[in-house]
Each structure stands twice: as structure tokens, then as C-alpha cells.
N, C-alpha and C positions, 0 to 999 in steps of 0.2 A: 459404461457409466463414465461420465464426465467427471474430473478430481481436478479440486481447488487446493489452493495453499494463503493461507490469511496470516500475517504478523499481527501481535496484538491482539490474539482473538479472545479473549476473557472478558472484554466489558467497552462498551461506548460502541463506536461503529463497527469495529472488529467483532465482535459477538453478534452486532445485527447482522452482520454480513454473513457470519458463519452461523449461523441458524437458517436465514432464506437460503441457502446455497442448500444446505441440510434438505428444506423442505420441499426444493427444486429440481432433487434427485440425485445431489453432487457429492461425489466421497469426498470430506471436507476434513485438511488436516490443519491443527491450529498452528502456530510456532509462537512462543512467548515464555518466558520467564518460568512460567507456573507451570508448564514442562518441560522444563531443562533448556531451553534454548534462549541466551542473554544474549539479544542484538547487538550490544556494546562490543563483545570480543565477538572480532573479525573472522576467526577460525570459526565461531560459529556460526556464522552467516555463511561460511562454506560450506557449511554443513547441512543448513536448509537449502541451501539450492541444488546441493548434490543429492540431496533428496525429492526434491521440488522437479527436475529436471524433466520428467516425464510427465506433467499437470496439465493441464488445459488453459486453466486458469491463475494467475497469481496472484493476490491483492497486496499491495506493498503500504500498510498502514502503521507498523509502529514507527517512530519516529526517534529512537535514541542517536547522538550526536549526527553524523551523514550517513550512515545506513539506509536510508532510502535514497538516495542520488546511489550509492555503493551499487546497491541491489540495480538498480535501473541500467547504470553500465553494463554489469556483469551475463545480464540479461538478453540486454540490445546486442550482444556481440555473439551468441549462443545458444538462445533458445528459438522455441516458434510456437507458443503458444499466447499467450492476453495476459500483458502487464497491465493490472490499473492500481494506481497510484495514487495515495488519497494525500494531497497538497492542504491549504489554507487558503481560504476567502480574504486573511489577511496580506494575501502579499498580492491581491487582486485593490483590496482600499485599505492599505497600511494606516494601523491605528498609529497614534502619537504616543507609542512607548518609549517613555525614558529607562526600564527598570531594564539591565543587562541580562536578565536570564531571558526575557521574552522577545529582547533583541536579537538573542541568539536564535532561538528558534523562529523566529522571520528572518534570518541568514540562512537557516539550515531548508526551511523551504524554498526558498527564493533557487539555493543551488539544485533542490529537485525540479522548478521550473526551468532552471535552463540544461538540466541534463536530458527533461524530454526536448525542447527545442532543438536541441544540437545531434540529438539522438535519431529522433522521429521518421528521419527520409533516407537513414539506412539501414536503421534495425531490421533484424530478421523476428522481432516476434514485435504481435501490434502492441504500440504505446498507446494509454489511456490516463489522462490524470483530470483528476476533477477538486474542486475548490469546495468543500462543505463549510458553513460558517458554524457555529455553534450551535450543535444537536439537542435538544432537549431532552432527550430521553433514549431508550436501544430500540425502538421501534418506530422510527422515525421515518416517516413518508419520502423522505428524500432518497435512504436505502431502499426502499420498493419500485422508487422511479427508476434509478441504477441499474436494477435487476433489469429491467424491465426493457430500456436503452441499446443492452447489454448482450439483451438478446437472449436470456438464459434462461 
């Protein structure tokens, strides 16, 4: 049996993702908040991937401060299994934000597009990062086409 690992997995794309992985045949373990694991503290990120380490697959979607740029290092230097990494459509057509929190987080994407770039041609596990715009709902045809892509 093939085993996932999803950040964020309780609700928006995280939860679609870990439900089709579910019904794809994949032992699927969430990590997020609402089971002990706060992406923000760093030790705990150490802690999902020392768990994580043996997966198939990873899906690198929560987003707190650079935890996913973190994760994608950490990865590319030590694993070998399928990193994908769920980016922003916004730093593909950067909207006209003046409000500093939304600034931030198009910096904080922006660093996970260039950690796959710089990453990509010598990681030992595959890099995957994809740009979704705004989901309308947790079942959204975008995650089925992923799957699908994905090979899974």
C-alpha cells in the first residue's frame, strides 16, 4: 500500500486531497494543528518528516510563516519519494495588494517558488509544485485532475 502525508489536511484543498488519496487506496496521514502538529514550531516539522520519511508521497500545503520552502529543503536533500507542493496562482498574476499580511504571504510563496527552482536538478526526491487559484469548494475538479496527472 502506497502512504501519503498532507499538511493542512482538515479543510480546503488539504482535506480534498486527503480524502481522493483515501479513496485511491493510500494510507493517508494528515499533520495539522487539530492533531498536535503546529507547523509554526520548527521542532515540529521535525517531527512530521521523521515520520513522513518512509511515504510515497508528501503534499506540502499548509502554509504557516516558511514552512513550506523549510519542508522542501529538508526534503530535496534526503528523501525519494513525490514532493508536491501546493504554491499560489498569485505569484504567477500578482494581484495589487497593498494590505501587509497578504504581502507577506506572496513573499512567503514567492520563496517556495524559488526553493523548487534552485532545488529541482538536484534533489533526490521528485519536485512537484502547482499554482491553484481560488478553490471554490473541497471538491473541486482541479484536485481530481492532480490526482490524475499524478499518476495515482
Amino acid at each position: 500500500m502506497k502512504r501519503a502525508a498532507i499538511t493542512g489536511h482538515t479543510s480546503g484543498l488539504g482535506a480534498s486531497f486527503y480524502s481522493l488519496l483515501d479513496q485511491h487506496g493510500y494510507e493517508v496521514h494528515g499533520f495539522s494543528r487539530s492533531n498536535g502538529y503546529d507547523l509554526r514550531d520548527y521542532s515540529q516539522v521535525s517531527r512530521i518528516l521523521e515520520q513522513a520519511k518512509d511515504f510515497d508521497l508528501f503534499i506540502n500545503n499548509a502554509k504557516p510563516d516558511y514552512t513550506q520552502t523549510q519542508i522542501v529543503y529538508r526534503l530535496a536533500r534526503e528523501w525519494s519519494g513525490t514532493l508536491l507542493s501546493i504554491g499560489s496562482y498569485a505569484v504567477i498574476d500578482p494581484p495589487l495588494w497593498t494590505d501587509t499580511f497578504l504581502l507577506e504571504y506572496l513573499t512567503q510563496k514567492t520563496a517556495l517558488v524559488h526553493a523548487h527552482q534552485v532545488l529541482t536538478p538536484i534533489s533526490k526526491c521528485r519536485l512537484l509544485l502547482v499554482h491553484p487559484r481560488h478553490l471554490d469548494n473541497d471538491t473541486d475538479p482541479y484536485v481530481k485532475q492532480l490526482i490524475q496527472e499524478l499518476d495515482l
